[in-house]
C-alpha positions in Angstrom: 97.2 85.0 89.7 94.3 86.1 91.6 94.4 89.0 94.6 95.6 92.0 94.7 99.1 93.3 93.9 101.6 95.8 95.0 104.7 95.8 92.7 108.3 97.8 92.5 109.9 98.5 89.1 113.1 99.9 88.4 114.8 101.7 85.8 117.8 99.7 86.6 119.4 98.1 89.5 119.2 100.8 91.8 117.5 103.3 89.3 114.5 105.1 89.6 111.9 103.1 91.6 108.0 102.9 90.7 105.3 101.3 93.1 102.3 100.4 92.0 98.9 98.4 92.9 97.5 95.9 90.5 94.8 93.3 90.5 96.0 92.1 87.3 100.6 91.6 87.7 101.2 90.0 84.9 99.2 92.4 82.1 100.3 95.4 84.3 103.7 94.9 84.6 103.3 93.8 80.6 102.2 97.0 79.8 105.2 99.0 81.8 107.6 97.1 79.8 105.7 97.6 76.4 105.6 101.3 76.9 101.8 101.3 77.2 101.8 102.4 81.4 101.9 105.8 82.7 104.3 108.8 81.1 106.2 108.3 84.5 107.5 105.1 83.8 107.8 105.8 80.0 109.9 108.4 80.4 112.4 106.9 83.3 112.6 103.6 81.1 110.9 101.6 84.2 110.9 97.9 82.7 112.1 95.3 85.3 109.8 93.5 88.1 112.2 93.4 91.1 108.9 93.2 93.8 105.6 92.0 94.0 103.5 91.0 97.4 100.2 89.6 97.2 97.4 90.8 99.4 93.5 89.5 100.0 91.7 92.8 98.8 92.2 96.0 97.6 92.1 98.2 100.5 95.2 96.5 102.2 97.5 96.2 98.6 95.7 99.8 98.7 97.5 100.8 101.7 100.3 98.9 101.5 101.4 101.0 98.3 100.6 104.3 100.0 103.2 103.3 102.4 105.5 101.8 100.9 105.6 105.2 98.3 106.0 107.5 101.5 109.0 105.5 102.6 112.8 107.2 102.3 114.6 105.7 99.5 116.6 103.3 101.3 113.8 101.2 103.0 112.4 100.6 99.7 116.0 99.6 98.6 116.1 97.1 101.6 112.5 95.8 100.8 113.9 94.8 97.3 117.1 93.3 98.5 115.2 91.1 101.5 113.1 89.6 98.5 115.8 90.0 95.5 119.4 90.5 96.4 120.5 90.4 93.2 117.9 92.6 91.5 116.7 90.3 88.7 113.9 90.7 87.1 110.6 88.6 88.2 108.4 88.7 84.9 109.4 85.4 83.6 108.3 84.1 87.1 105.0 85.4 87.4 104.2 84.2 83.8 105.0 80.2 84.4 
């Protein structure tokens, strides 16, 4: 899965939400739900792929996840349900 990667993991359905940038989904989202990511997403339990976009460089998944991190709760909520209405989790998708 080449490019660059802008991701949303919850805790749960409608849990605590994490957005990240990647260049690399599957071995980063791997690591959030082996426990190796960041303390942040240790300690809110953040597991479950529920959002990925792909983008051509690093500067636009870049900004894209600056964005997407100074939205209001909700909009990131609606971005998940446009893509994922029922919240399942993606990992098994990505690694096909």
């Amino acid at each position: 899965m080449d490019g660059f990667w802008v991701y949303i993991l919850p805790s749960k359905p409608r849990g605590t939400l994490y957005v990240g940038v990647t260049n690399d989904l599957v071995r980063r989202v791997y690591e959030h739900r082996e426990g190796l990511a960041a303390s942040f997403s240790q300690r809110h339990g953040i597991k479950l792929l529920v959002y990925y976009e792909r983008h051509d460089t690093a500067a636009l998944a870049i900004q894209r996840e600056k964005n997407i991190k100074h939205w209001p709760r909700q909009w990131k909520v609606d971005l998940i349900i446009t893509q994922n209405p029922e919240w399942r989790d993606l990992f098994d998708l990505i690694t096909r």
